[in-house]
C-alpha atoms as an extended CHARMM CRD file, in Angstrom:
* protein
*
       133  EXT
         1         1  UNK       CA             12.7940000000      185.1420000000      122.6300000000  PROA      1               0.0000000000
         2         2  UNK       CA             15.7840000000      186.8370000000      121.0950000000  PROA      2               0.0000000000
         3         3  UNK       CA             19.1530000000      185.8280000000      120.0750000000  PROA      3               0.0000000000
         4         4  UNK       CA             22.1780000000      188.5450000000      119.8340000000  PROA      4               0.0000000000
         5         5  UNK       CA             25.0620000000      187.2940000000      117.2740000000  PROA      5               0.0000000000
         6         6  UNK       CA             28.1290000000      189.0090000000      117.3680000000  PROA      6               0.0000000000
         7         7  UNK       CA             30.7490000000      189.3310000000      114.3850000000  PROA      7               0.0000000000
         8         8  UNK       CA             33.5390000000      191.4230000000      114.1100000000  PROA      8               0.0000000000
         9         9  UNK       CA             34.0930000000      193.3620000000      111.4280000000  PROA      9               0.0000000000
        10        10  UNK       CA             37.7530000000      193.0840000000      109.7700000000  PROA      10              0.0000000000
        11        11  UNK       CA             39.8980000000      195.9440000000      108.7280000000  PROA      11              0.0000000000
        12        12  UNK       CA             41.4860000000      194.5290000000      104.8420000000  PROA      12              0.0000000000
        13        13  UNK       CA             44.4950000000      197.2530000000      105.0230000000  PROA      13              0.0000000000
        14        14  UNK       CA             45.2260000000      196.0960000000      109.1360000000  PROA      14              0.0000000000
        15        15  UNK       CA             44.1010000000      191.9270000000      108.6760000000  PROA      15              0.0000000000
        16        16  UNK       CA             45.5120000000      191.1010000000      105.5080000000  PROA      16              0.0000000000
        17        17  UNK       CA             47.6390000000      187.8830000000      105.8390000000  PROA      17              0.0000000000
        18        18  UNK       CA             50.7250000000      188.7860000000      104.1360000000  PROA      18              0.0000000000
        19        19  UNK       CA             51.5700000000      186.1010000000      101.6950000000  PROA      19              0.0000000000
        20        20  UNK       CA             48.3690000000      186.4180000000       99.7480000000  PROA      20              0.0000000000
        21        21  UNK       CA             49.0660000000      187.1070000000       96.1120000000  PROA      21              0.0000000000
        22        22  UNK       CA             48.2160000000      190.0620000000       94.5540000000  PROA      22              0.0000000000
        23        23  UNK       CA             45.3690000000      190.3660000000       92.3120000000  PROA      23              0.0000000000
        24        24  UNK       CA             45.7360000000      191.0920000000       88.4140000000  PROA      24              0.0000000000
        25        25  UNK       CA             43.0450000000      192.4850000000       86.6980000000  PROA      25              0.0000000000
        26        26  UNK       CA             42.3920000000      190.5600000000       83.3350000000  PROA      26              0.0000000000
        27        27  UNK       CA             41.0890000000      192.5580000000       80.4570000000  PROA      27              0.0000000000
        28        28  UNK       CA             38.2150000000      191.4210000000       78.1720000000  PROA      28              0.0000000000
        29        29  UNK       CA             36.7270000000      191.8190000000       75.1960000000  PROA      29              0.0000000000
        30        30  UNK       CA             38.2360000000      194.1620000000       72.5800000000  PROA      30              0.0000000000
        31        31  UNK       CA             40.9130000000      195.1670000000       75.3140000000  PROA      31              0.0000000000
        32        32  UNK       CA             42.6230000000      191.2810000000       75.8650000000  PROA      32              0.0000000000
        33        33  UNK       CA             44.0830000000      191.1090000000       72.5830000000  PROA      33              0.0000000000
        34        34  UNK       CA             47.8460000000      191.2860000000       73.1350000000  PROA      34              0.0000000000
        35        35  UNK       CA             47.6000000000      190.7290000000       76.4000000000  PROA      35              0.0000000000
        36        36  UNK       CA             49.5260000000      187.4660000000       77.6800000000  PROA      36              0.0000000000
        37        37  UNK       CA             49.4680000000      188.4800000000       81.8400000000  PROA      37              0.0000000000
        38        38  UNK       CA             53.2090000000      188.4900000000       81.8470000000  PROA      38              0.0000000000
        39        39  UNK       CA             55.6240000000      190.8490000000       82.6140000000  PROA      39              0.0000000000
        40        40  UNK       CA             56.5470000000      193.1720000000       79.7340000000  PROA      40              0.0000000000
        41        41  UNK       CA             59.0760000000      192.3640000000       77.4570000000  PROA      41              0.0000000000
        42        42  UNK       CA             62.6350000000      193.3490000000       78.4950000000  PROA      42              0.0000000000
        43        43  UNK       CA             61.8290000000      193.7530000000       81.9930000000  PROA      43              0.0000000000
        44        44  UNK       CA             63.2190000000      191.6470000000       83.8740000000  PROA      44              0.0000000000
        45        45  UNK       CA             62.1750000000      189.9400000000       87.6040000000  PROA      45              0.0000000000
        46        46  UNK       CA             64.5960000000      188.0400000000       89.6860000000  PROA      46              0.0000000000
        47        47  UNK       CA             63.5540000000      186.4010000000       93.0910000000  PROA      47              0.0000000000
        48        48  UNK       CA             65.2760000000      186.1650000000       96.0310000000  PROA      48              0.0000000000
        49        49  UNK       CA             65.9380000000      182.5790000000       95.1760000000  PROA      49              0.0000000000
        50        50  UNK       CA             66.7770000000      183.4400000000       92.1190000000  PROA      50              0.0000000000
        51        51  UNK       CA             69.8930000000      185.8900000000       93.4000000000  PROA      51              0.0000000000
        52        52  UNK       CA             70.9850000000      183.2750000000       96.1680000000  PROA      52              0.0000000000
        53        53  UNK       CA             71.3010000000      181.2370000000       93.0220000000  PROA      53              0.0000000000
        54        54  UNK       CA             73.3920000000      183.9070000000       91.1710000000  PROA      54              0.0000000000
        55        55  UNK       CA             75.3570000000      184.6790000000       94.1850000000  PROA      55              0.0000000000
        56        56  UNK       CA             76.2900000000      180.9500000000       94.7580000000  PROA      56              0.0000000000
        57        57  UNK       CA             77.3040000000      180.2800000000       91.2480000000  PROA      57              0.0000000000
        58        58  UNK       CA             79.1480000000      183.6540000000       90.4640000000  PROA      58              0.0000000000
        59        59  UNK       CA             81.3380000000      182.1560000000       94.2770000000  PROA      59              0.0000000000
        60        60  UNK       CA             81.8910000000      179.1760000000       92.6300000000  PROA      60              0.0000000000
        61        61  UNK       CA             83.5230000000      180.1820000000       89.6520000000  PROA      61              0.0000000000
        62        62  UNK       CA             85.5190000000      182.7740000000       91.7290000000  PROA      62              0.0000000000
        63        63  UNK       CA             86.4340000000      179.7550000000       93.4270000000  PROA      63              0.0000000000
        64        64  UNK       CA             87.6790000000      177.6950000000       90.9260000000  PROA      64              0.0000000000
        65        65  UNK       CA             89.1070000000      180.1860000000       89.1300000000  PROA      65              0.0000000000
        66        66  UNK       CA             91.2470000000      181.0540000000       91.8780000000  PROA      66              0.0000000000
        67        67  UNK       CA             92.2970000000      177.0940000000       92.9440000000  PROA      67              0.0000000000
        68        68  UNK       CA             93.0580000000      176.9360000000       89.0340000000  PROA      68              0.0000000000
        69        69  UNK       CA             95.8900000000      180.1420000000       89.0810000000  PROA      69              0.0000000000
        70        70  UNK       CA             96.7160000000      179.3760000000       92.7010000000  PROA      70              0.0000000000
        71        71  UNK       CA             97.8520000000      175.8150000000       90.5660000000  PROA      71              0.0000000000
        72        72  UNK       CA             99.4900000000      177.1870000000       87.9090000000  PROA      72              0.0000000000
        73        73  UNK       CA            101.4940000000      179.4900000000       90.0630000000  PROA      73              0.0000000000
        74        74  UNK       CA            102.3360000000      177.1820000000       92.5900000000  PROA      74              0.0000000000
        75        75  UNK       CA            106.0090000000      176.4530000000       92.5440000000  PROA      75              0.0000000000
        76        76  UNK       CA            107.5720000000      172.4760000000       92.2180000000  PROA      76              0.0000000000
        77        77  UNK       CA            107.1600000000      170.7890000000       95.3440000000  PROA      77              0.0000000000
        78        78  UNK       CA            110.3630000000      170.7440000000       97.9010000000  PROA      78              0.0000000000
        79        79  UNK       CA            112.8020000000      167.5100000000       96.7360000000  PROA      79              0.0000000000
        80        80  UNK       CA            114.4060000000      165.3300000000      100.1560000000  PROA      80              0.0000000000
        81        81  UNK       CA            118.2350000000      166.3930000000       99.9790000000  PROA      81              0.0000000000
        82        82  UNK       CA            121.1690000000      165.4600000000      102.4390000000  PROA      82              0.0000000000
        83        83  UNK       CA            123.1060000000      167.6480000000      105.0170000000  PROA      83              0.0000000000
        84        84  UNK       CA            126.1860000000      166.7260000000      106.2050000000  PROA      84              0.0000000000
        85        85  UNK       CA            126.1200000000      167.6270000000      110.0170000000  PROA      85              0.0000000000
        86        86  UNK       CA            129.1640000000      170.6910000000      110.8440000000  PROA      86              0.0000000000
        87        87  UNK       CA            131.0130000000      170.9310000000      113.9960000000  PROA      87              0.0000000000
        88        88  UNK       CA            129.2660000000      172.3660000000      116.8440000000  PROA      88              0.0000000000
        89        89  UNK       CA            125.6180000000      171.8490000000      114.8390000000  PROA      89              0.0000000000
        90        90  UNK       CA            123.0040000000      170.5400000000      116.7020000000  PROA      90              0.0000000000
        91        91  UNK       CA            119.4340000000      168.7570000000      115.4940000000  PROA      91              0.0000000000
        92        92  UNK       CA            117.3910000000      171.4710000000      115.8370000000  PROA      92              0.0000000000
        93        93  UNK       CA            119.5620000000      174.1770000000      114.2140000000  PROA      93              0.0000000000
        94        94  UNK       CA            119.5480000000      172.0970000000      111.3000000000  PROA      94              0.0000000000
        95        95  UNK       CA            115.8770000000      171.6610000000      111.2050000000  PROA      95              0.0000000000
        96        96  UNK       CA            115.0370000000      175.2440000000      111.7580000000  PROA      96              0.0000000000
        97        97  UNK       CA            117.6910000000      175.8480000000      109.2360000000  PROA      97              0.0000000000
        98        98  UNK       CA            116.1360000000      173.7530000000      106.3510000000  PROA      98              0.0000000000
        99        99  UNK       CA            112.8150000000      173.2040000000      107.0120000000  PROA      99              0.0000000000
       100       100  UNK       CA            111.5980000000      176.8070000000      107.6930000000  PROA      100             0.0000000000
       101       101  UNK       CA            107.6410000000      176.6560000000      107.4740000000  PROA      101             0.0000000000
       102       102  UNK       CA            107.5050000000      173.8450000000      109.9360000000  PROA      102             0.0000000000
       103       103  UNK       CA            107.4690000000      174.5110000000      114.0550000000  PROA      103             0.0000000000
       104       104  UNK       CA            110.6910000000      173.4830000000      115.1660000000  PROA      104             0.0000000000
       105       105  UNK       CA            109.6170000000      170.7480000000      117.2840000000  PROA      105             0.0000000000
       106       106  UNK       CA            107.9550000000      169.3920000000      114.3030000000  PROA      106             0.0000000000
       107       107  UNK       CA            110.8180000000      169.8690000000      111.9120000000  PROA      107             0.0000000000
       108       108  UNK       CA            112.6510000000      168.1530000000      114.4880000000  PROA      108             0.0000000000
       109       109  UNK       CA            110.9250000000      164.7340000000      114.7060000000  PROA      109             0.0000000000
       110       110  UNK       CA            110.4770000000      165.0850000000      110.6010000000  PROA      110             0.0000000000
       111       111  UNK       CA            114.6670000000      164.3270000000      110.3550000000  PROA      111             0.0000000000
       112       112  UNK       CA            114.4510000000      162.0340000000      112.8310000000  PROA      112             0.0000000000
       113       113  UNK       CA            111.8960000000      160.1000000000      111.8480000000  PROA      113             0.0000000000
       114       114  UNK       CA            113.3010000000      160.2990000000      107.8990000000  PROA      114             0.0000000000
       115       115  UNK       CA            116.7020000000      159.1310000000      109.6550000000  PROA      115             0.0000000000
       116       116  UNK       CA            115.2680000000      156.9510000000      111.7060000000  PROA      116             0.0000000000
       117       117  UNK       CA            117.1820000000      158.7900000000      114.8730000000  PROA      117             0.0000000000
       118       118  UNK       CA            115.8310000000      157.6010000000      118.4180000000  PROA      118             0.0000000000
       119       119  UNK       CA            117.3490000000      160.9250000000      120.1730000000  PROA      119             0.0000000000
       120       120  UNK       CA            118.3580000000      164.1640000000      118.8200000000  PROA      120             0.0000000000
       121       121  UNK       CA            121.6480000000      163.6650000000      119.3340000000  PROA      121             0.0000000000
       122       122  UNK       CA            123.9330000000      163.8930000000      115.9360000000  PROA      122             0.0000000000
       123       123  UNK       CA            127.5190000000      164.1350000000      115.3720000000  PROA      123             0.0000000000
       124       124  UNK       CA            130.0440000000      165.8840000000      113.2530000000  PROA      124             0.0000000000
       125       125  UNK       CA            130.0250000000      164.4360000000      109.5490000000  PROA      125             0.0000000000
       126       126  UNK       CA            126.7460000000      162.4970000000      110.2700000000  PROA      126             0.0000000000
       127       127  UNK       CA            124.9330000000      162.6340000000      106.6380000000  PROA      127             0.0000000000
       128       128  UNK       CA            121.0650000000      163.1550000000      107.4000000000  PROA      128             0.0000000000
       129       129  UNK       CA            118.3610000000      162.9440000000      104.7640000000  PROA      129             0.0000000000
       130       130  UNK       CA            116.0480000000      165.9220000000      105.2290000000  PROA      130             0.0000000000
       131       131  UNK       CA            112.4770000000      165.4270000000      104.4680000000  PROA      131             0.0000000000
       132       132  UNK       CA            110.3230000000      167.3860000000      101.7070000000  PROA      132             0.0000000000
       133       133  UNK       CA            109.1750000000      170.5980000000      103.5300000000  PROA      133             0.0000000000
């Protein structure tokens, strides 16, 4: 009786997994001296991990060096002053008046709620605290 095995014969360049390390060759004898397997001096090898790393840290000081003169520049925060209310003025032209980075609607409720108005109704010689902007 016979038996028939079958094994199949694998191709190194084709089946090669691809995260197996490369081989080094080692020398002996008279040839090892010197030799300490590492890469030669003043060459340098960085990793991928190694310039994520970089990357992240070289952002980061961009960062803070930018929040540090975006500080220094930064101008004295707004003070809450007064208005005394003209004839013919209304709420909101005062608020879009004096508080011009905020939405009107916004600005609006900010004096009123500083003033502690229930409508938006104000009269001629009213004094009204406006809020820091």
């Amino acid at each position: 009786m016979g038996a028939l095995t079958v094994q199949p014969i694998l191709d190194p360049a084709v089946d090669a997994p691809a995260w197996r390390p490369s081989l080094v060759l080692v020398p002996t004898g008279s040839g090892a001296q010197g030799f300490s397997g590492t890469a030669p001096a003043g060459r340098l090898h960085v990793t991928r991990r190694g310039r994520v790393l970089l990357t992240l840290a070289v952002l980061a000081l961009l960062a803070t060096a930018g929040l540090g003169a975006t500080m220094a520049f930064a101008s004295t925060p707004a003070q809450p002053h007064t208005v005394t209310v003209q004839a013919g003025q209304t709420l909101s032209e005062i608020a879009v008046a004096e508080l011009p980075g905020v939405a009107p609607h916004d600005a609006i409720v900010e004096i009123q709620v500083a003033n502690s108005l229930s409508t938006d109704q104000v009269h001629m010689g009213q004094t009204l605290t406006i809020p820091a902007g």
